[in-house]
PyMOL Python script that loads the backbone (N, CA, C, O; Angstrom):
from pymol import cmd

cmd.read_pdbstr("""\
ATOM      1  N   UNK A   1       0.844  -1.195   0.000  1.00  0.00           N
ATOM      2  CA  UNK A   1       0.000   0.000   0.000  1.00  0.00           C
ATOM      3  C   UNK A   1       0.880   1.246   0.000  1.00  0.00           C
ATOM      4  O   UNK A   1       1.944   1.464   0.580  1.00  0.00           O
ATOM      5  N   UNK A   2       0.038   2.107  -0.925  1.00  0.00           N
ATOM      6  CA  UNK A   2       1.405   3.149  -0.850  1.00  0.00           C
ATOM      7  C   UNK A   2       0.821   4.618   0.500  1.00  0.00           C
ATOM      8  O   UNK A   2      -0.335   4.727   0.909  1.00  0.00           O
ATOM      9  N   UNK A   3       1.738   5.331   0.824  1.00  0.00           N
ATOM     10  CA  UNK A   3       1.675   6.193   1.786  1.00  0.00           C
ATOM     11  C   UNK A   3       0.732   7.641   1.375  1.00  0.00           C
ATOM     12  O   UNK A   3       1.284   8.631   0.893  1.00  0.00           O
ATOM     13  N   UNK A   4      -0.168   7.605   1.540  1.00  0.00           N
ATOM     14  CA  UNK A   4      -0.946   9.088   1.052  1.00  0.00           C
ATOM     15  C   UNK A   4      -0.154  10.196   0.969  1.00  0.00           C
ATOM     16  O   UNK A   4       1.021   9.976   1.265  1.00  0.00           O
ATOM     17  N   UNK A   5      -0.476  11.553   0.594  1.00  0.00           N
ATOM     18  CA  UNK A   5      -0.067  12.773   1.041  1.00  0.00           C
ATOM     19  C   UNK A   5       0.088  13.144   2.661  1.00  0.00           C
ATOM     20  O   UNK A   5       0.889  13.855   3.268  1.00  0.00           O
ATOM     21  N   UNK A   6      -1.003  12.365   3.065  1.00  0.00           N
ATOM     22  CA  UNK A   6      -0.836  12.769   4.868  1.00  0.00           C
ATOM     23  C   UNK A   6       0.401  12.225   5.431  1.00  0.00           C
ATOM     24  O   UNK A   6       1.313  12.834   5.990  1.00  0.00           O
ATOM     25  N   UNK A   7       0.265  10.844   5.163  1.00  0.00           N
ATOM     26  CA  UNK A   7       1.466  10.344   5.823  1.00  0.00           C
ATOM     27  C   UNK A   7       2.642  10.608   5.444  1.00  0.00           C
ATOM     28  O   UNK A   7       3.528  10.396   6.271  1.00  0.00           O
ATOM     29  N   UNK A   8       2.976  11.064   4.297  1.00  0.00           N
ATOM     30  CA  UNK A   8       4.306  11.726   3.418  1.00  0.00           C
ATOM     31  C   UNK A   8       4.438  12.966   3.908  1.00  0.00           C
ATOM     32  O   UNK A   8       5.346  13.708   3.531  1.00  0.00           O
ATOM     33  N   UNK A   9       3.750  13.234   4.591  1.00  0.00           N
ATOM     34  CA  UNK A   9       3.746  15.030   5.391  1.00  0.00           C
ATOM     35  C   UNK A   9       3.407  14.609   6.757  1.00  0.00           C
ATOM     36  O   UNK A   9       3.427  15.684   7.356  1.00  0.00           O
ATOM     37  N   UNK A  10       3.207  13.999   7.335  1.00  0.00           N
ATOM     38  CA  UNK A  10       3.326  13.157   8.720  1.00  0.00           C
ATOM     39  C   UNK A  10       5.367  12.429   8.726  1.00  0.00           C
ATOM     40  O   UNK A  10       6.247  12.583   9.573  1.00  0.00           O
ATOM     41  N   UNK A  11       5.375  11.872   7.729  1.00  0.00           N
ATOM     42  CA  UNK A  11       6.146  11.781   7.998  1.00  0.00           C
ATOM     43  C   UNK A  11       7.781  12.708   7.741  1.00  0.00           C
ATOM     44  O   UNK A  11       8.783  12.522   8.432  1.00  0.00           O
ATOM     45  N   UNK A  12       7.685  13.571   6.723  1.00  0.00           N
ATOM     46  CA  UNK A  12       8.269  14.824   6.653  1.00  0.00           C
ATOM     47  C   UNK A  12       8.948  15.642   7.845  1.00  0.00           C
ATOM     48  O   UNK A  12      10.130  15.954   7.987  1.00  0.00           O
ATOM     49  N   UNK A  13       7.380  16.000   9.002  1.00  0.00           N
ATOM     50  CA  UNK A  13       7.376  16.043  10.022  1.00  0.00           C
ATOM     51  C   UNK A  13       8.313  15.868  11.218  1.00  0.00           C
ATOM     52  O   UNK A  13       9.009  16.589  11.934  1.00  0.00           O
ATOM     53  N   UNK A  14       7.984  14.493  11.092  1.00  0.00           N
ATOM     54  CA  UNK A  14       8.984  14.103  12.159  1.00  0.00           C
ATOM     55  C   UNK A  14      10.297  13.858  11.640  1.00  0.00           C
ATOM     56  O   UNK A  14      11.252  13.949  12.411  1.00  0.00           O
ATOM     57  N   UNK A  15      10.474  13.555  10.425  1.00  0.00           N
ATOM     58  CA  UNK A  15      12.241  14.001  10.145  1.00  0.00           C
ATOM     59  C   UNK A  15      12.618  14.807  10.174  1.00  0.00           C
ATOM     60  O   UNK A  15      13.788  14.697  10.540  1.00  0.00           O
ATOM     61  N   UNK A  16      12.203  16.277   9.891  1.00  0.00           N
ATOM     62  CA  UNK A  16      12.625  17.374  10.718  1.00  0.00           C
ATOM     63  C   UNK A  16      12.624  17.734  12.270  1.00  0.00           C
ATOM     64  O   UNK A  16      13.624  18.239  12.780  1.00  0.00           O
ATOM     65  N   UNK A  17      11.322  17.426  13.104  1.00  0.00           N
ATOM     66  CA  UNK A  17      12.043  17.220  14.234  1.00  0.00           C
ATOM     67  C   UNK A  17      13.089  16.445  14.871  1.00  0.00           C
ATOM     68  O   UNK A  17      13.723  16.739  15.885  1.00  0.00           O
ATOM     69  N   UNK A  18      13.152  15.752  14.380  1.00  0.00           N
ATOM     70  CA  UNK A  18      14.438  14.603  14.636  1.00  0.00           C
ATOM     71  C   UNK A  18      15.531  15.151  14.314  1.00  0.00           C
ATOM     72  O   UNK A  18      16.503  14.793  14.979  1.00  0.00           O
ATOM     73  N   UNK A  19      15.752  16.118  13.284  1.00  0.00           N
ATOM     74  CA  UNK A  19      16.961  16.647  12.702  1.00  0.00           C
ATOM     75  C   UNK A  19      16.928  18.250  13.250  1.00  0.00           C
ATOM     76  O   UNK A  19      17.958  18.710  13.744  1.00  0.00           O
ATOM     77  N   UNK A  20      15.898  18.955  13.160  1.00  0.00           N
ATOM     78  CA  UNK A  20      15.828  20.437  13.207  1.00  0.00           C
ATOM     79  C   UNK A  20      15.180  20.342  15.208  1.00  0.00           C
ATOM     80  O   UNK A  20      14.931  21.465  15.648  1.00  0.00           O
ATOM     81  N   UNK A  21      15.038  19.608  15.852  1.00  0.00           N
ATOM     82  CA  UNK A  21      14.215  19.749  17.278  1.00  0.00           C
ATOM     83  C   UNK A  21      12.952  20.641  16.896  1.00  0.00           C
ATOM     84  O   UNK A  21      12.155  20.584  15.960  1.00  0.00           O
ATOM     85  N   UNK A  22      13.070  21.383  17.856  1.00  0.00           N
ATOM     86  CA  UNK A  22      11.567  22.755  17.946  1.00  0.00           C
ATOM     87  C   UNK A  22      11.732  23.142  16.688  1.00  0.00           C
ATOM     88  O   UNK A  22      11.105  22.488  15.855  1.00  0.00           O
ATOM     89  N   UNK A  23      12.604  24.293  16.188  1.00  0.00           N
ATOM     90  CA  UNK A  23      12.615  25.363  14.880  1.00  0.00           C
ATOM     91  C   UNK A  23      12.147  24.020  13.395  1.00  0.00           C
ATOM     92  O   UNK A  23      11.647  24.242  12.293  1.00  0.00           O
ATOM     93  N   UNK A  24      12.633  22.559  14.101  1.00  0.00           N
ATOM     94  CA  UNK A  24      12.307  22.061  12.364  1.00  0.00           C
ATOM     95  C   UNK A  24      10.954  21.478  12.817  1.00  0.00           C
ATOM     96  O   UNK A  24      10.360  20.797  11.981  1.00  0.00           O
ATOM     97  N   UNK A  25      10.531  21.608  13.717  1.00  0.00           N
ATOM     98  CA  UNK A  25       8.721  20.843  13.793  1.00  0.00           C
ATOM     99  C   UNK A  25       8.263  22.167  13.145  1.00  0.00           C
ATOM    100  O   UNK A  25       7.824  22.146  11.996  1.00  0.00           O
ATOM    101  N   UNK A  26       8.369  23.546  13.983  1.00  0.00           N
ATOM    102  CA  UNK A  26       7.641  24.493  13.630  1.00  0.00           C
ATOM    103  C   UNK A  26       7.451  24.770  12.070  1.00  0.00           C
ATOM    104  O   UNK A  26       6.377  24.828  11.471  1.00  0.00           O
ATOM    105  N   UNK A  27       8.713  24.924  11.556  1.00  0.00           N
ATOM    106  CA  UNK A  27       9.085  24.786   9.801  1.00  0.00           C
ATOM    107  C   UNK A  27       8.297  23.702   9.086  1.00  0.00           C
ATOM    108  O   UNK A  27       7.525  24.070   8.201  1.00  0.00           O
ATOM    109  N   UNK A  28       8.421  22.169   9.416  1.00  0.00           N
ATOM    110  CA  UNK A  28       7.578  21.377   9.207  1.00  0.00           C
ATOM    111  C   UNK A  28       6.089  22.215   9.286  1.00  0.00           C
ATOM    112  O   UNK A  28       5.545  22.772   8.333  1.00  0.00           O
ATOM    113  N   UNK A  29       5.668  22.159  10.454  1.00  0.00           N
ATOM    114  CA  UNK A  29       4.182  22.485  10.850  1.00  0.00           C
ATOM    115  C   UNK A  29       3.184  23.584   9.628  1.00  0.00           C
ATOM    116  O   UNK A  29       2.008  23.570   9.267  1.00  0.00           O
ATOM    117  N   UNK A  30       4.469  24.514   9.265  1.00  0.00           N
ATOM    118  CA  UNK A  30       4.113  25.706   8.713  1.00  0.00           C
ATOM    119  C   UNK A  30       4.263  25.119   6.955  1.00  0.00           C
ATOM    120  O   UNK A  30       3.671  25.519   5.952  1.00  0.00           O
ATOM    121  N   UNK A  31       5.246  24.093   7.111  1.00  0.00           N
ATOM    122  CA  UNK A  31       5.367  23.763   5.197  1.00  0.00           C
ATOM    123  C   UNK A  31       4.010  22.857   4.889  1.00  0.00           C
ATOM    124  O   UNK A  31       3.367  22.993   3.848  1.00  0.00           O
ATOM    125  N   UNK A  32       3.651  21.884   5.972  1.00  0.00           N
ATOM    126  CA  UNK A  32       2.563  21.335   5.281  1.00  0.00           C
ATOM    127  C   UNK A  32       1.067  22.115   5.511  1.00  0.00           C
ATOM    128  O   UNK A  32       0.086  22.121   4.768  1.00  0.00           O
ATOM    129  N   UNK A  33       1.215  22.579   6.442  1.00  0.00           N
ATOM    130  CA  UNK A  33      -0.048  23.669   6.165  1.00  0.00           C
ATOM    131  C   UNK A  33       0.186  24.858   4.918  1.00  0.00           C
ATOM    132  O   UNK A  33      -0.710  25.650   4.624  1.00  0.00           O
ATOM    133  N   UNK A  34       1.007  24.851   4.505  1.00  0.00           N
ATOM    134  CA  UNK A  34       1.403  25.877   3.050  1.00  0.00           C
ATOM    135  C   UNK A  34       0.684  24.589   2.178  1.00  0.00           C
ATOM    136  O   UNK A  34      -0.463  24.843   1.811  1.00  0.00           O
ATOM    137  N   UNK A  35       1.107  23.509   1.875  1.00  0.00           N
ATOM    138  CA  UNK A  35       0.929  23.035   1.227  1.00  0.00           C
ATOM    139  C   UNK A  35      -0.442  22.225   1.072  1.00  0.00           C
ATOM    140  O   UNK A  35      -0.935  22.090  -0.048  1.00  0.00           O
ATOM    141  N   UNK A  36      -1.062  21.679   2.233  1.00  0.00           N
ATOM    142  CA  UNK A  36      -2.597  21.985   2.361  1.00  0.00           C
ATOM    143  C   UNK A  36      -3.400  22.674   1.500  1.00  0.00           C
ATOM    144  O   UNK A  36      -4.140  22.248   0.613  1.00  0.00           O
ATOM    145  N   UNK A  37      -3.040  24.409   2.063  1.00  0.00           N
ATOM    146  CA  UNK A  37      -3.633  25.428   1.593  1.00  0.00           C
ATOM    147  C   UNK A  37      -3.428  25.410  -0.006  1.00  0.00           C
ATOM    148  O   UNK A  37      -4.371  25.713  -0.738  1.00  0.00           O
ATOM    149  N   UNK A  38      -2.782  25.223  -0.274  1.00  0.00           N
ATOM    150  CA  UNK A  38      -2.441  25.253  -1.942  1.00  0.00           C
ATOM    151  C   UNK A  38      -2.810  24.433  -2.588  1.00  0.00           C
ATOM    152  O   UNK A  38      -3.109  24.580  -3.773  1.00  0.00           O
ATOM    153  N   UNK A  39      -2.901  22.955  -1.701  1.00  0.00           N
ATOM    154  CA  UNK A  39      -3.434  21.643  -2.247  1.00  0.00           C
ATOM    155  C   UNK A  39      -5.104  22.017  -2.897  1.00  0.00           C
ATOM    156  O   UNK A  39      -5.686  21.687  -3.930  1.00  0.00           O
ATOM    157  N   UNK A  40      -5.449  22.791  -1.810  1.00  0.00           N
ATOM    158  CA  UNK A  40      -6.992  23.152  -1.937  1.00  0.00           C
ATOM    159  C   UNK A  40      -7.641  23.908  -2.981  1.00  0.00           C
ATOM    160  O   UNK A  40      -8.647  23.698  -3.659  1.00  0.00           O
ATOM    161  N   UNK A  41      -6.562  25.102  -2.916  1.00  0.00           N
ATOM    162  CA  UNK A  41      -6.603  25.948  -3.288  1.00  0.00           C
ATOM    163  C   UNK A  41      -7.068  25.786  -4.573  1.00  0.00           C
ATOM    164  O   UNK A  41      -8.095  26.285  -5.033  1.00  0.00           O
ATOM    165  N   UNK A  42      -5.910  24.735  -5.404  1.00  0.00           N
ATOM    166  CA  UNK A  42      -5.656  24.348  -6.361  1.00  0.00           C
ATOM    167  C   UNK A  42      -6.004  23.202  -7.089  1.00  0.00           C
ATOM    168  O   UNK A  42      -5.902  22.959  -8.291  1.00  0.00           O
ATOM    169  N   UNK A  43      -6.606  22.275  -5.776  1.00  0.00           N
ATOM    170  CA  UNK A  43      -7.126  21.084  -6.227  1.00  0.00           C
ATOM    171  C   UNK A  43      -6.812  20.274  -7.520  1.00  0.00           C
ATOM    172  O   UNK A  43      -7.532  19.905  -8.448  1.00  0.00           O
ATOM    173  N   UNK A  44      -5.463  20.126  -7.252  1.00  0.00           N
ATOM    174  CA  UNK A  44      -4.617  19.010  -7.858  1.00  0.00           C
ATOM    175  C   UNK A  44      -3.279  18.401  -6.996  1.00  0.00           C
ATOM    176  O   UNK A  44      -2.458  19.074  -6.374  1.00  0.00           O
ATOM    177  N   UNK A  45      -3.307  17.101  -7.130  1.00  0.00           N
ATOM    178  CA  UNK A  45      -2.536  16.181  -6.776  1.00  0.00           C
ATOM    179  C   UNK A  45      -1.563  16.313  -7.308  1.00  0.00           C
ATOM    180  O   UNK A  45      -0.788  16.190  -6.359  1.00  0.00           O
ATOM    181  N   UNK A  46      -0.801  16.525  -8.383  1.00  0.00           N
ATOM    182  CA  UNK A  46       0.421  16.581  -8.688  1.00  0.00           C
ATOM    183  C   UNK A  46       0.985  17.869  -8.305  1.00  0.00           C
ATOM    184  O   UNK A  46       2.205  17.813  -8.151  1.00  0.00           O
ATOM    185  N   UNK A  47       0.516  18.897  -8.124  1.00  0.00           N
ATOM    186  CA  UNK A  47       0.421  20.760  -7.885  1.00  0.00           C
ATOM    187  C   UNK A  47       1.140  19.719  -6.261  1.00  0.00           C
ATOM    188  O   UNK A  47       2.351  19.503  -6.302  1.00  0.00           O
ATOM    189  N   UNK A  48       0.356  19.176  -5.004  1.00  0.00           N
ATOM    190  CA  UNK A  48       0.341  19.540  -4.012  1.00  0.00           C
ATOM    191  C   UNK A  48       1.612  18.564  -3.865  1.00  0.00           C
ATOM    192  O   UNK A  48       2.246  18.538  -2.810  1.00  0.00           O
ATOM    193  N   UNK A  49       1.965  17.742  -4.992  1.00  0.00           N
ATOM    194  CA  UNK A  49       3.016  16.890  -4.330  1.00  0.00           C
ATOM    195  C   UNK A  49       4.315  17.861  -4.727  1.00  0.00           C
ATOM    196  O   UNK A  49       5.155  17.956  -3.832  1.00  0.00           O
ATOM    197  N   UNK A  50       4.609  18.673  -6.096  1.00  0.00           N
ATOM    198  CA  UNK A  50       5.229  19.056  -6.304  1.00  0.00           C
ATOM    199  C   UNK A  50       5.838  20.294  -5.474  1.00  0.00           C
ATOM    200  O   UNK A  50       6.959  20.802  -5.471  1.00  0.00           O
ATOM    201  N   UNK A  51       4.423  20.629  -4.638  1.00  0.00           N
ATOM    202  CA  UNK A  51       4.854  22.210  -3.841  1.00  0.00           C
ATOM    203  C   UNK A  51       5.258  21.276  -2.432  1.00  0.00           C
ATOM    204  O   UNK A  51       5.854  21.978  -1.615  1.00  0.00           O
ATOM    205  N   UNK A  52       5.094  20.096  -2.057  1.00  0.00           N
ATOM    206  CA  UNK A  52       5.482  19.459  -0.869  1.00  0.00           C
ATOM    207  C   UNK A  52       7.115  18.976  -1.181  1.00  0.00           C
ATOM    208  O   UNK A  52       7.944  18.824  -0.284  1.00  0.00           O
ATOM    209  N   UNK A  53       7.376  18.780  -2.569  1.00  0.00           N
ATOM    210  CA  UNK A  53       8.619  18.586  -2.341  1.00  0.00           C
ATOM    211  C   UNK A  53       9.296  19.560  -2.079  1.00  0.00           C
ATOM    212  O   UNK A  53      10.015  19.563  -1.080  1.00  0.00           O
ATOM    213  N   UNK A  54       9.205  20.820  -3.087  1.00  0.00           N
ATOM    214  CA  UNK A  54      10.088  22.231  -3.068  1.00  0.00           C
ATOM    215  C   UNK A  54       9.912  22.783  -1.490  1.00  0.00           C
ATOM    216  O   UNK A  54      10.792  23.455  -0.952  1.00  0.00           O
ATOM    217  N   UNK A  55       8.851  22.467  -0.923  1.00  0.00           N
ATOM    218  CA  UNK A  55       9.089  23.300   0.554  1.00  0.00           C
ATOM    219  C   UNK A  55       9.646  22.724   1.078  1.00  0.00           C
ATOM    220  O   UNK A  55      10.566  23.312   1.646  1.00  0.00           O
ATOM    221  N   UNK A  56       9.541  20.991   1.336  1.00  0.00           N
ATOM    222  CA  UNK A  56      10.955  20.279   2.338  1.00  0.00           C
ATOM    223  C   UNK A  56      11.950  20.209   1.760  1.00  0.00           C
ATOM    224  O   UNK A  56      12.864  19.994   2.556  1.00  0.00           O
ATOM    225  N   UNK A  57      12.387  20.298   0.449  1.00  0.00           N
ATOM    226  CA  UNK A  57      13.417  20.645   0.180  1.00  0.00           C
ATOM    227  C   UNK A  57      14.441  22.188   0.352  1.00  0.00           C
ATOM    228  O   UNK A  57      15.668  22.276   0.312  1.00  0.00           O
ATOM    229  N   UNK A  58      13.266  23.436   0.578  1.00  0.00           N
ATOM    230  CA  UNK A  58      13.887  24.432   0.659  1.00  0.00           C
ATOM    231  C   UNK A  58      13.799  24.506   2.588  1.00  0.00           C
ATOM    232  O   UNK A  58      14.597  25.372   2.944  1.00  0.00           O
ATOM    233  N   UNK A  59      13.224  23.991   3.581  1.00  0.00           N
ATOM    234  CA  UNK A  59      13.145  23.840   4.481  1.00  0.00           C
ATOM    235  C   UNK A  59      14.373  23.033   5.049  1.00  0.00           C
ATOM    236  O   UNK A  59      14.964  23.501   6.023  1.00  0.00           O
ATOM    237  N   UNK A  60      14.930  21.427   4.295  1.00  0.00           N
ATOM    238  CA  UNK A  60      15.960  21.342   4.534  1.00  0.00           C
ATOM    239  C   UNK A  60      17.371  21.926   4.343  1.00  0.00           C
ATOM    240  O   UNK A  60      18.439  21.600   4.860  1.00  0.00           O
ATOM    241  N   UNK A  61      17.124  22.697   3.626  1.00  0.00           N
ATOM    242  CA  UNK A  61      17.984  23.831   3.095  1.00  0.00           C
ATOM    243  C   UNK A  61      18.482  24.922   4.283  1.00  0.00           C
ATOM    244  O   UNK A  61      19.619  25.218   4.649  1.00  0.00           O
ATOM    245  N   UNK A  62      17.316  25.340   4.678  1.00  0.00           N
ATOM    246  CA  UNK A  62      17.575  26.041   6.201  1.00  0.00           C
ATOM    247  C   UNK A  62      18.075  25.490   6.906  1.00  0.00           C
ATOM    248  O   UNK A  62      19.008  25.912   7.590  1.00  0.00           O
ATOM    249  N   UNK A  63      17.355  23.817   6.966  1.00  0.00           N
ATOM    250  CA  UNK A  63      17.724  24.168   8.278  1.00  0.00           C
ATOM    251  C   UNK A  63      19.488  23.239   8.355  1.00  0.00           C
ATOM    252  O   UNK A  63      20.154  23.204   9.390  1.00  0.00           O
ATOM    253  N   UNK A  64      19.836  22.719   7.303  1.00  0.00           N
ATOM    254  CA  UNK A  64      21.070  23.108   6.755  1.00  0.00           C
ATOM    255  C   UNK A  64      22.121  23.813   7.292  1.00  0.00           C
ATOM    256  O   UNK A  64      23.049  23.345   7.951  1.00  0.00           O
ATOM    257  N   UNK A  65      21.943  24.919   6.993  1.00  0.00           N
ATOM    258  CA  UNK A  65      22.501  26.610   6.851  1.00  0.00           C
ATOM    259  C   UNK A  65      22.489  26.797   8.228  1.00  0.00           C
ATOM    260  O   UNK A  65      23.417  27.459   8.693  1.00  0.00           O
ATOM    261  N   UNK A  66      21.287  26.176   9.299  1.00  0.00           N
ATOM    262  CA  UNK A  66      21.174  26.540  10.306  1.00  0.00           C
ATOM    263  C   UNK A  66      21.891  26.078  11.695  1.00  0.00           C
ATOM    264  O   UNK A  66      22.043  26.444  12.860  1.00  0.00           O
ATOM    265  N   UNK A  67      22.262  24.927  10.702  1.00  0.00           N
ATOM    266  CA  UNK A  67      22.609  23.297  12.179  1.00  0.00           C
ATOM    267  C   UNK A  67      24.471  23.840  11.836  1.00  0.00           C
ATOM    268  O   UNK A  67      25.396  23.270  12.413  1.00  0.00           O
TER     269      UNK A  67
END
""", "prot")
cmd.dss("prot")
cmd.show_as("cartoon", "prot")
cmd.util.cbc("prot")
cmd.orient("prot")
């Protein structure tokens, strides 16, 4: 069975807290609610996977730069 959008952003999640503590849950918290909102917004599945990659990707990027 493959992993929905939730759980691919559930699990997103907690690899940034695991890696980022507090600042990467919050970052998490705030990328998949971006991406939610846009999911909706936009109501397409490929739109919401593509904006879920670019935000954990620019999120790991921070927090990167940050650690």
């Amino acid at each position: 069975a493959e992993d929905g959008p939730r759980q691919r952003a559930a699990n997103a999640v907690v690899g940034l807290v695991k890696r980022g503590g507090v600042p990467g849950a919050v970052l998490g918290l705030l990328a998949v609610a971006a991406g939610v909102a846009i999911a909706i917004a936009v109501d397409s599945a490929i739109v919401s996977v593509a904006v879920g990659v670019v935000l954990t990707v620019s999120i790991a990027a921070v927090l990167l730069a940050v650690a």
